[in-house]
C-alpha positions in Angstrom: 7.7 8.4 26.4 6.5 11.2 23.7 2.4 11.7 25.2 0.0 10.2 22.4 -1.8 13.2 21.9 1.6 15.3 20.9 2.2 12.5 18.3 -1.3 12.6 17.5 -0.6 16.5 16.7 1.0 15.5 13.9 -2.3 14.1 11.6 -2.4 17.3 9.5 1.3 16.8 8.3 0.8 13.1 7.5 -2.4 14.5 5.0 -0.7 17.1 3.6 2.6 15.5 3.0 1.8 14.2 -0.8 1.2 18.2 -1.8 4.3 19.2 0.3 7.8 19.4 -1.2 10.5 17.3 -0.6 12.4 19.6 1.6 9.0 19.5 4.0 8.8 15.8 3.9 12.3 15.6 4.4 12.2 17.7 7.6 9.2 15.9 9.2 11.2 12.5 8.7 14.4 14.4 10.6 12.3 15.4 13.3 10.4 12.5 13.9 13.9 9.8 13.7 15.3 12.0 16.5 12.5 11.4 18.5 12.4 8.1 18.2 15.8 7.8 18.3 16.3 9.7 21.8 13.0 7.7 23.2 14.8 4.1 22.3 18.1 4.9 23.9 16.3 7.0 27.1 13.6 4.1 27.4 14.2 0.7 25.6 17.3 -1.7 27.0 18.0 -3.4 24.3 18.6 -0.6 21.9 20.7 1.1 24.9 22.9 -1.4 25.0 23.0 -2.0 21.1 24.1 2.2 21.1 26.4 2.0 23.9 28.4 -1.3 22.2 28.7 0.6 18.7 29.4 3.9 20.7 26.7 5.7 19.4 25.1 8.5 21.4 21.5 10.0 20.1 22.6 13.1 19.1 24.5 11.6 16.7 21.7 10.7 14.6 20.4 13.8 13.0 19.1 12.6 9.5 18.4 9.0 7.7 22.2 9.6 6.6 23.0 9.0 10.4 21.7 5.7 10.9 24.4 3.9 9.2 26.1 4.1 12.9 24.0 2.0 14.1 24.0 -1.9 13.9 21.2 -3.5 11.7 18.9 -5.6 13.7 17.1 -8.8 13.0 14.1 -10.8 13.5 16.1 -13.1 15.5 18.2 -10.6 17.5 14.6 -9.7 18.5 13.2 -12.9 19.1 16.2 -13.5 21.2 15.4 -10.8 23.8 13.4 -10.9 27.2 9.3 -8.8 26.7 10.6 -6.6 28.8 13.9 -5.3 27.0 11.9 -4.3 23.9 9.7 -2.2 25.6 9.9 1.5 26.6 10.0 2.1 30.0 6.9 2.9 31.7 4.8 0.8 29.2 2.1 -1.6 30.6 2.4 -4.4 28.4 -1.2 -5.1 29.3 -2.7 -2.6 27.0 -0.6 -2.8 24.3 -2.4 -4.0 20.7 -0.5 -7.2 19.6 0.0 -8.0 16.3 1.5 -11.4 15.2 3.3 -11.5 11.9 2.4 -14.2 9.7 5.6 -16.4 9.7 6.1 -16.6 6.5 9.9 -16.2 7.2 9.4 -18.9 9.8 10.2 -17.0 12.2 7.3 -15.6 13.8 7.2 -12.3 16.2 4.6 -10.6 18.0 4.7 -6.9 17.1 3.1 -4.2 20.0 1.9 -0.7 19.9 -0.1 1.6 22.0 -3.2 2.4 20.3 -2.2 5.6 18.9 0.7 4.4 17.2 -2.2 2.2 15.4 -4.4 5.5 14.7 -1.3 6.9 12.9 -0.4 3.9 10.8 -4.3 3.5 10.0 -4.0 7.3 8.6 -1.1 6.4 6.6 -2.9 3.5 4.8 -6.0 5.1 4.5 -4.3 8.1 2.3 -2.7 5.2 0.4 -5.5 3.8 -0.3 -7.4 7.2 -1.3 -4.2 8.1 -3.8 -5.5 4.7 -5.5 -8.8 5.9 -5.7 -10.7 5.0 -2.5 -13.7 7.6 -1.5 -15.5 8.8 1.4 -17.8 5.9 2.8 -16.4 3.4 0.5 -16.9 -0.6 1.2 -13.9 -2.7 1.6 -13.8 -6.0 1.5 -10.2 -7.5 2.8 -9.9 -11.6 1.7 -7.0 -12.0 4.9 -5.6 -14.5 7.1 -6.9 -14.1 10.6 -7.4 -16.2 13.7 -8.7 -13.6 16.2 -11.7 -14.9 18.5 -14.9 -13.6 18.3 -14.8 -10.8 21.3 -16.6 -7.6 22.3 -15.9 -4.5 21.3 -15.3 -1.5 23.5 -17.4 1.6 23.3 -14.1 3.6 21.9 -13.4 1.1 19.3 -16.8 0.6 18.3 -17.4 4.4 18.4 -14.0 4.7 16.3 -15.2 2.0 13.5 -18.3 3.9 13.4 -16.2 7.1 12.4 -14.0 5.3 9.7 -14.2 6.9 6.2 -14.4 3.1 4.7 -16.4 0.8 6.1 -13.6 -2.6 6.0 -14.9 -6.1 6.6 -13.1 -8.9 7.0 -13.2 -12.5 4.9 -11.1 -14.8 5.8 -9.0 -16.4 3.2 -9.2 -19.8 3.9 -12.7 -20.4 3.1 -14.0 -22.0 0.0 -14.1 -19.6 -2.8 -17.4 -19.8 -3.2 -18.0 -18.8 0.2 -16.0 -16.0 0.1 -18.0 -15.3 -3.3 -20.8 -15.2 -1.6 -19.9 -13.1 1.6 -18.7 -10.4 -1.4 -22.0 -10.6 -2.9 -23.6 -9.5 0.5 -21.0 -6.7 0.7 -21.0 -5.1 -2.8 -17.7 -3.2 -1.9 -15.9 -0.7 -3.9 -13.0 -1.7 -2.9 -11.9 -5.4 -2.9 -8.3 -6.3 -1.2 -6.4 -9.4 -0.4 -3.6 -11.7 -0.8 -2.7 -12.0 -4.7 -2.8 -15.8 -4.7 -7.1 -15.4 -2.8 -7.7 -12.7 -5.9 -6.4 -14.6 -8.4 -8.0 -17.9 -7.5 -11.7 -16.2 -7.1 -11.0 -14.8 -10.2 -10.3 -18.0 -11.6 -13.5 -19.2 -10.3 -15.6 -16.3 -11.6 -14.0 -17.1 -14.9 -15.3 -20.6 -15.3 -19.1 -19.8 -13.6 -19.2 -17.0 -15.8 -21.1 -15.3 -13.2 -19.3 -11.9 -11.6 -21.3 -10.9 -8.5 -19.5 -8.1 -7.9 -18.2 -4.8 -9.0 -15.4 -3.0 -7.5 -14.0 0.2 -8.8 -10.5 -0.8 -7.4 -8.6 -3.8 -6.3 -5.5 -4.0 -3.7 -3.2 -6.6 -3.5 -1.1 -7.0 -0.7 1.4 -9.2 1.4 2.6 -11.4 -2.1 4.7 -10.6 -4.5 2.0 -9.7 -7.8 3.0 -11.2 -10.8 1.8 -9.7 -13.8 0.2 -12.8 -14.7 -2.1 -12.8 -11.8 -2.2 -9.0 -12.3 -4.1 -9.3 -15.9 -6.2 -12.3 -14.1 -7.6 -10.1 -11.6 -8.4 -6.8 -13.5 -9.7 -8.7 -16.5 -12.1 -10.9 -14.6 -13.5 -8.2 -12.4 -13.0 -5.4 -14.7 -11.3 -2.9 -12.4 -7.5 -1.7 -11.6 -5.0 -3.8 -9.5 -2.8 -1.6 -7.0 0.0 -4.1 -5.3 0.5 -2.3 -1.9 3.4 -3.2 0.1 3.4 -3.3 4.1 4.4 -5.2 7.0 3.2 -6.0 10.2 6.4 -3.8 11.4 6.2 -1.0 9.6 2.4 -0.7 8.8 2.5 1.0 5.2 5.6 0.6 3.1 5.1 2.1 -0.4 2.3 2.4 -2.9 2.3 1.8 -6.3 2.8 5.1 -8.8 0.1 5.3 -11.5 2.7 7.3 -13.6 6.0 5.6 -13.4 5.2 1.9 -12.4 7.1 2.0 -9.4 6.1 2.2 -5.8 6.3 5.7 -3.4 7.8 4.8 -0.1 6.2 6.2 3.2 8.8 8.5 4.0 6.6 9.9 7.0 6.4 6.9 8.4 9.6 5.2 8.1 13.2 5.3 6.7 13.8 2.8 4.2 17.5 1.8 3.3 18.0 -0.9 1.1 21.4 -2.6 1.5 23.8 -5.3 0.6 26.3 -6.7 2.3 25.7 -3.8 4.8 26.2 -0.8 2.3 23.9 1.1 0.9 22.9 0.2 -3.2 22.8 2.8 -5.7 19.4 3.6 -7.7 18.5 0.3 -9.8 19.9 -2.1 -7.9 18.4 -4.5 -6.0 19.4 -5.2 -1.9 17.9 -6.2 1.6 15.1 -3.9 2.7 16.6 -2.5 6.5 13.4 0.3 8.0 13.4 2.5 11.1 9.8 3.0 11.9 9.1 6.9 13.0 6.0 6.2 14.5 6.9 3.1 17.0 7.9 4.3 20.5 6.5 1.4 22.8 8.3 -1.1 21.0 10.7 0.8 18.2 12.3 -0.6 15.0 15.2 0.5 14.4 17.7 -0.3 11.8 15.0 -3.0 11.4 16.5 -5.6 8.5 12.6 -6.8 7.2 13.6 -9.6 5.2 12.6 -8.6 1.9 14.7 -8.2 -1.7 13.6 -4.5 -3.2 15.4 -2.6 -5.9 16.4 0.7 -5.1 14.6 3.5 -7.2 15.5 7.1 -7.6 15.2 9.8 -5.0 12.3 11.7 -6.4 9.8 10.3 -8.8 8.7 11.6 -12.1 5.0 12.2 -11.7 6.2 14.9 -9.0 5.0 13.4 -5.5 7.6 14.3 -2.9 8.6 10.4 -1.6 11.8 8.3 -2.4 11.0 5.3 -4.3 11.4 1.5 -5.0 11.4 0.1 -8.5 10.7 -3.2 -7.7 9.8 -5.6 -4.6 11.2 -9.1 -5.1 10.8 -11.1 -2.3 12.1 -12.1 0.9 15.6 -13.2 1.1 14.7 -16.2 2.8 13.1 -17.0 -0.9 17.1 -17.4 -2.5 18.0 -20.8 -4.2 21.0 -22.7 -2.9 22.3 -24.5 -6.0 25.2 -26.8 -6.4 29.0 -25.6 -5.6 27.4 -22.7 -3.4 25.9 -20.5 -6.1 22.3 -18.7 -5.1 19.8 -18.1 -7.8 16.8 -16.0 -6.7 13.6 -17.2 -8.5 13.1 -13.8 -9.6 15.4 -14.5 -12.1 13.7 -17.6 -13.0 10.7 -15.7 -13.0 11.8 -13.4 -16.1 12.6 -16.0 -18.5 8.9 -17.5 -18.7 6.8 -14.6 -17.6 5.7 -13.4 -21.0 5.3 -16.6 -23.2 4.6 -19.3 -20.5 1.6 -17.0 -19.2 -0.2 -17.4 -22.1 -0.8 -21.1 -21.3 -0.3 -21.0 -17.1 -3.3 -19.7 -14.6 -1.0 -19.9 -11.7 2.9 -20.9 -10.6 4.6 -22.2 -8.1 8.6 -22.9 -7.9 9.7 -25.6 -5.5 13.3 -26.5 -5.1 13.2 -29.8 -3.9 16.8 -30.6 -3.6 20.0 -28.3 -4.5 20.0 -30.0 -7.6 16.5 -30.2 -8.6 13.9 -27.7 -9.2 10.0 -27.9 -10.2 7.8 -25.3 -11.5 4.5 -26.8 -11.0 1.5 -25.0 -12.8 -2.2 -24.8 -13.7 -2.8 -25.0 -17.2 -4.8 -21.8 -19.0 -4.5 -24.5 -21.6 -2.2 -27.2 -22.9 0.9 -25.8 -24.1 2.2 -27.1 -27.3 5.1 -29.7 -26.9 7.2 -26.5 -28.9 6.4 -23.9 -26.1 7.2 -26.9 -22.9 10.3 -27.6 -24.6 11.7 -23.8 -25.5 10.8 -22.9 -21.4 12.0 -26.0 -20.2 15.3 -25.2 -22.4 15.8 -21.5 -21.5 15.1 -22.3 -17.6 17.9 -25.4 -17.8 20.3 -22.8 -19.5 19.6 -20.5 -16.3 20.1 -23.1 -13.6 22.8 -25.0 -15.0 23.3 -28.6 -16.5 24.1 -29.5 -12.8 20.3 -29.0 -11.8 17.5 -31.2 -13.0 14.6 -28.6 -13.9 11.2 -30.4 -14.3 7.8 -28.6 -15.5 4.7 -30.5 -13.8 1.3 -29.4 -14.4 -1.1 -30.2 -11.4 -5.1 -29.1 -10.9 -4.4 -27.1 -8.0 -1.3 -25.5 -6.0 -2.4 -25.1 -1.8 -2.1 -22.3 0.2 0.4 -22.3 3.6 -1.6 -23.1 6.7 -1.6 -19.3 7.4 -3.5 -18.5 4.1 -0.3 -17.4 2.0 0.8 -18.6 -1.1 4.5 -19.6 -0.9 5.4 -18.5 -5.3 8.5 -19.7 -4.0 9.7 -22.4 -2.0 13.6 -23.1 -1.4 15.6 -26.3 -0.5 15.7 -25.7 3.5 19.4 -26.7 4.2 20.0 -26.1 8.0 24.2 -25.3 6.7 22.7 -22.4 5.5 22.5 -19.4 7.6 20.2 -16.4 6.8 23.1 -13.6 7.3 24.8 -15.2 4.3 22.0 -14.5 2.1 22.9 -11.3 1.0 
């Protein structure tokens, strides 16, 4: 194992890296895959034998070019294994920080670190969030999903909190919204954070109190897809700046959104991202499977990691001059495609582009639920009642997309529910159990 304090070395670099070049940032990432790499073949079983059976040795795997040697791994390939054949030899499972995913995909997974692989990640998203305009001592108030008991604090991790540029507290997201209203009140943050569906519902509730009781300079929205419906919701009712953030609970930080170009930076200090289909690499503007290698997880690594997500692939540098690699858009999981009659797949993206200029003139929020292969119903909260002209050209254009073989039905409803684990599902698929996930994409 690499010592914590020689990873924790590398602090400075991860601050500097937006100011650095390319060339720089491109070095670090070299440096840091070939310890990783070399640490899960020395230390990790599974990933030995997964290099030994594609007869891959480490030193094979110099740059992010490399990787394509090596297998892509799953959720389930994960899941599948025993505790101890994930994690690096000499690792006392004991005081390892677990984090659960949210199992969204349904297929939960516990993720573990060592507690300076945390500290790193935590640097990571704290310089994301100060390139979106967080400050020194700022309040942030995070609307999440959490259900962690109550416990005691250690004097490290209280002494650590007590150091933290921002000052975070935690709402959870399945109170009432005027509960969480009112826990914001008591906050005042600068910053206000949280799942896009939790943001766009209190802002649909300050909007008909006509009270806003609080003021935040910035808003992040994480975890969901942001549509730009919900976007405009948000900024106009709390008069501030949406930034949709994109992470995992496996890679930490993902990419941030650019202010210039409207696309997202990738982290490429603290992971490789590929995006892929059908196992090869996509060109810039096309869209593929999201597949990281994280290059700050030694006690239980990612590598060739497939997340689960649809991204399109942006280009290699971005205009506004910061040194990262770059995603154009973030789509959704893969899990999210539509099977449709004679084995065609629509991904509601698609459906998503035909209404989401006019139809969001008359809709507060969406949701798409395929019911059957054959039938699919957006179901909606009404801004206000759309004329019988505006149902009939959507319903129209979104039957042309789907085909005559699919009934499409609009249904307006009072209020579309959260998953049990505080998400909003935008989109929810005909679960077939023919299908597999590997044919996806």
């Amino acid at each position: 194992m690499i010592p914590g304090l020689q990873q924790l070395s590398i602090l400075p670099s991860l601050l500097w890296h937006p100011r650095a070049s390319r060339e720089s940032v491109m070095g670090f990432q070299s440096r840091q895959l070939r310890r990783v790499i070399a640490n899960a073949y020395d230390n990790v079983p599974y990933y030995r034998r997964l290099f030994d059976h594609a007869a891959v040795k480490p030193e094979q795997i110099r740059t992010a070019a490399d990787l394509v040697r090596i297998p892509i791994t799953t959720r389930r390939d994960l899941q599948k294994q025993p505790l101890e054949d994930l994690l690096a030899r000499g690792v006392d499972p004991k005081q390892l920080l677990i984090q659960p995913t949210s199992g969204s995909s349904g297929e939960p997974l516990l993720v573990r670190r060592m507690w300076w692989e945390q500290r790193i990640l935590g640097v990571l998203r704290l310089r994301g969030l100060a390139q979106c305009g967080a400050r020194y001592n700022d309040r942030l108030a995070i609307i999440l999903f959490h259900n962690k008991p109550a416990r005691r604090r250690s004097v490290l991790h209280r002494a650590l909190a007590a150091v933290q540029p921002i000052k975070v507290h935690e709402i959870h997201c399945l109170l009432e919204p005027e509960a969480i209203l009112a826990a914001l009140e008591k906050i005042q943050p600068q910053i206000l954070s949280g799942y896009a569906s939790s943001l766009a519902l209190l802002a649909k509730v300050v909007s008909k109190s006509g009270h806003l009781p609080i003021h935040p300079r910035l808003i992040i929205s994480g975890a969901e897809m942001l549509t730009p419906l919900a976007e405009r919701q948000i900024s106009e009712t709390f008069e501030a700046p949406v930034y949709d953030t994109y992470g995992s609970h496996e890679f930490g930080s993902i990419a941030n959104p650019c202010k210039s170009s409207g696309g997202y930076h990738v982290f490429d200090d603290g992971l490789v991202v590929e995006v892929v289909q059908g196992g090869t690499p996509v060109a810039p503007g096309e869209h593929g499977s999201l597949v990281g290698t994280s290059l700050h997880a030694f006690a239980m690594p990612f590598i060739r990691y497939q997340l689960g997500d649809i991204v399109t692939r942006g280009p290699e540098g971005c205009e506004c001059g910061q040194p990262f690699s770059t995603l154009r858009e973030i789509q959704g999981r893969i899990i999210d495609y539509f099977p449709l009659p004679g084995g065609r797949r629509l991904h509601p993206y698609e459906l998503l582009e035909v209404f989401r200029k006019d139809a969001y003139k008359w809709m507060y929020q969406y949701q798409l639920v395929q019911e059957r292969r054959d039938r699919i119903v957006l179901r909606y909260v009404t801004r206000r009642q759309p004329s019988h002209d505006e149902e009939s050209q959507l319903r129209g254009r979104l039957s042309k997309l789907v085909g005559d073989d699919v009934d499409f039905t609009l249904l307006a409803v009072d209020h579309i529910e959260s998953e049990k684990h505080g998400k909003f599902r935008m989109y929810k698929p005909f679960v077939d159990a023919s299908m597999s996930q590997a044919s996806t994409i």
